[in-house]
N, C-alpha and C positions, 0 to 999 in steps of 0.2 A: 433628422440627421442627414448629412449630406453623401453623396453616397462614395466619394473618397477617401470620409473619413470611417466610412462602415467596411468596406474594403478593408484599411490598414488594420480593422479591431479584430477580425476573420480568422488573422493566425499568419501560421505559415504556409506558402501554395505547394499542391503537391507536385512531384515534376512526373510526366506521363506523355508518351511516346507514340503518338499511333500505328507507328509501324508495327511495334512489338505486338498487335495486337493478330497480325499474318502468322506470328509464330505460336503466342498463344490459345488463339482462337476465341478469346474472350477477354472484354473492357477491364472486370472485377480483375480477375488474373494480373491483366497487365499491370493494373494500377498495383498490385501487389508487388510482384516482381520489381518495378520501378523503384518504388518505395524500401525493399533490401538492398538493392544497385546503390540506390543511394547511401545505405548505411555499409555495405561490405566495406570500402576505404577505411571508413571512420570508426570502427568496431576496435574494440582494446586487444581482444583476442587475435594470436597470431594464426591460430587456425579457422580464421574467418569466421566463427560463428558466428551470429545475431540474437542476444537473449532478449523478446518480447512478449510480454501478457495480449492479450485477447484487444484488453481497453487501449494499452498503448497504441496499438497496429486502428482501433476505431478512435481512438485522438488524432492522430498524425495523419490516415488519410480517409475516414468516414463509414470507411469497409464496417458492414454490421457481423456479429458474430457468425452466421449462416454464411455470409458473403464470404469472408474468412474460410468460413472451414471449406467450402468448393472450390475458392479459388488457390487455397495451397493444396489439395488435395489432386487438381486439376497440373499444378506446375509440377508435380512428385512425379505422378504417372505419366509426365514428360521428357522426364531425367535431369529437370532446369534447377528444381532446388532439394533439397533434402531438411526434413523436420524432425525434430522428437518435441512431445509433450510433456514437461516434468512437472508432477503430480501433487509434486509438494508444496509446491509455489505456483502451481497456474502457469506457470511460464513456459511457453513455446521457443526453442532454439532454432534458427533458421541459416542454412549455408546454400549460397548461390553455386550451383556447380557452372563453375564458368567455362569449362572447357567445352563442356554439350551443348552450353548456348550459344557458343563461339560456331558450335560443327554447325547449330542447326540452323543459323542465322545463315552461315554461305551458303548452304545449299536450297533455303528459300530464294537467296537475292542472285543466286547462280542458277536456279529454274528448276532445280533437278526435286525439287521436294515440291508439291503443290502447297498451297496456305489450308492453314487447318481451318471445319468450318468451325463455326461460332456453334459450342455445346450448350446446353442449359444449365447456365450457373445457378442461377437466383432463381435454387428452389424454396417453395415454402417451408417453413418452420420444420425441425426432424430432431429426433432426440440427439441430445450428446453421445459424443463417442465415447466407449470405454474407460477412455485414460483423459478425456476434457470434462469439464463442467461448467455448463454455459453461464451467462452470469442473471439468468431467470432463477437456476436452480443455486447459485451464491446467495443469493440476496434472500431466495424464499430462505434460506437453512439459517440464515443472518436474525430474520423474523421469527423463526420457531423457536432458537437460543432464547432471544429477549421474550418470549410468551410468560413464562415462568413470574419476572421482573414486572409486567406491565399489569396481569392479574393479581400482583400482591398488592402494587398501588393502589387501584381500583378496591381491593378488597378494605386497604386499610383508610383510605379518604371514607366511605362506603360506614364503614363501621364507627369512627371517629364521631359524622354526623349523630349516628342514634346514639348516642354514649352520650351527646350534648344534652338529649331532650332527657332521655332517662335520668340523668343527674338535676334539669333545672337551672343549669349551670348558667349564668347571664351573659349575656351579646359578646363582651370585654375578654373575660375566660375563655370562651370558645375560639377566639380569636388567637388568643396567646398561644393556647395548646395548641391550633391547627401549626401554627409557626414551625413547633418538634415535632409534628408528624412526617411520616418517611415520605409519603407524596410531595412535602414542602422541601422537605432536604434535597432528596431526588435533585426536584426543581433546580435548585441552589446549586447542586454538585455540576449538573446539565449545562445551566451558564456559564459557571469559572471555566468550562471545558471549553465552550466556545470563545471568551473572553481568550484565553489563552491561545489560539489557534490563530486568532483572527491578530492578536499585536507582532506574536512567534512569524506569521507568515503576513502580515500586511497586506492584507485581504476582509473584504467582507462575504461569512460563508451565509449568512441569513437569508438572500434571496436567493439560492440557491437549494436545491433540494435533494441534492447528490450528496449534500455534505451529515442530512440527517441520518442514513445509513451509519457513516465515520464515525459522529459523534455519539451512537448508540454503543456502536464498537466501545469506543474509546472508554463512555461512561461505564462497562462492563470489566474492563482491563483495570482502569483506573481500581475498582473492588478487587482487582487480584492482585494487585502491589504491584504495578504494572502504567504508573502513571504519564499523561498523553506530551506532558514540557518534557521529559525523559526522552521519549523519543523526536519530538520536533527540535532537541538538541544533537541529539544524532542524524536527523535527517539533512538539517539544516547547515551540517558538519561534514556532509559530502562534498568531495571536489567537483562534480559537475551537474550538482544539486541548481534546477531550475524549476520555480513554483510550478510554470504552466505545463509542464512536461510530469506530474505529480499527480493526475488525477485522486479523488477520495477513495478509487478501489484498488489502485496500486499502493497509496498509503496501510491500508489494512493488510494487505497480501506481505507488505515489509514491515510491518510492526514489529514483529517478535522479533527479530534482526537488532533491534536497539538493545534487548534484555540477554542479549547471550555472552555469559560469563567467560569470560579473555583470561582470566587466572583464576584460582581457587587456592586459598592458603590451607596447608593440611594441618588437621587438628593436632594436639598435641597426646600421644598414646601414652606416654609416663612422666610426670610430672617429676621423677625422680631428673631423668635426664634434660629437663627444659632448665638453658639457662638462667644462673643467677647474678645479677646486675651487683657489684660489688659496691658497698660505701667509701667513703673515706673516714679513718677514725677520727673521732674529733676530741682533744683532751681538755679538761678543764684546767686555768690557770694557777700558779702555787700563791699560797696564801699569801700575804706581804707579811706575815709577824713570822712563820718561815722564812720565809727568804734572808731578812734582816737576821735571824740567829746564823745562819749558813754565814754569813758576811764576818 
């Protein structure tokens, strides 16, 4: 591949400022900071927020979740931005405070403040904080849900086979039955899921492997009446709905978003008082050996 055309496949470039790094005293930071500068204008909210997940902020500019958590943790204890973590959704709210970056920018470039030095961002690996959960411990909690599901498989492929021999059953039969076994359905269910994903969003997820997590989700949703065209109707039904801005763990983090009921019709508590639809009478015509005596 030529390497102008591998360049354009990359994405989008991040914009990053070297200066800003005299204020922050750190690369990761900066690029963070950068990265909300660029969204504060564009943000829907009038009070500046920024709402981003963990992945979004490691889509858009590379930062790993560790890098993350130091370098916003680093701008806070600066007064540059201000965060909350909401716990329901994974999602991080981020607001630039621009008037302290405004003070603390002139009195770098006016000499009166020295440059910060460069602290140690990129520590190694540290647990989640209280109110985050990294997406180690998402994904393992993801694995343990489907435990339950992947041993029943196993159990029933497992048990199907000895059922064959004990019966004597021939090649042809064993074959047919294997078709209704839940390992086979499974199977079957598992595809259409993909199938459908891949026409809904015009993409192929199969050489991808981010997308096996998704589709476990999905095949587990889909068994709670909770099916995955339902929401790729809904997502797809967003106004500034873009595939590549959609990773597979921001898809699951909005899922349940597609199934939340907008109205609810109340039951009816006395059937006495539920309307009743009125006919119109309908008479039957006068005999003709009537009529002609009337005459």
């Amino acid at each position: 591949m030529k390497l102008t055309n591998y360049i354009m496949d990359l994405g989008r470039p991040v914009a990053f400022y070297p200066e800003l790094k005299k204020l922050t005293g750190s690369t990761t930071a900066t690029i963070l900071l950068c990265q909300l500068l660029y969204w504060t204008p564009r943000t829907k909210h009038d009070d500046k927020w920024i709402y981003k997940t963990n992945y979004d902020i490691e889509e858009e500019t590379g930062l790993t979740y560790n890098e993350q958590k130091t370098a916003k943790k680093l701008l806070s204890e600066l007064g540059i931005i201000e965060y909350e973590v909401k716990r329901w959704d994974r999602t991080t709210r981020y607001r630039v405070e621009e008037e302290t970056l405004n003070f603390l920018w002139e009195d770098i470039k006016s000499g009166s403040t020295k440059e910060i030095e460069t602290p140690i961002v990129d520590e190694p690996d540290t647990p989640a904080e209280p109110d985050e959960e990294s997406p180690e411990a998402y994904f393992k909690k993801k694995w343990e849900d489907g435990k339950e599901s992947r041993e029943e498989f196993e159990k029933t492929m497992k048990g199907g086979i000895t059922k064959k021999k004990d019966k004597n059953l021939d090649l042809v039969d064993g074959v047919i039955d294997a078709t209704k076994s839940y390992g086979m359905k499974r199977a079957g269910d598992v595809a259409k899921i993909i199938t459908t994903i891949e026409k809904k969003l015009h993409m192929n997820i199969s050489a991808d492997k981010r997308w096996d997590s998704f589709v476990e989700f999905a095949y587990i949703n889909e068994k709670k009446g909770k099916p995955v065209h339902v929401f790729l109707e809904w997502l797809t039904s967003q106004n500034d709905f873009e595939v590549k801005y959609w990773p597979p763990q921001r898809m699951m983090t909005f899922y349940p978003q597609a199934f939340v009921e907008t109205e609810k019709v109340k039951p009816i508590e006395n059937w006495a008082d539920a309307p009743v639809k009125e006919e119109e009478e309908v008479y039957a015509p006068m005999p003709e050996s009537l009529s002609r005596r009337r005459e």
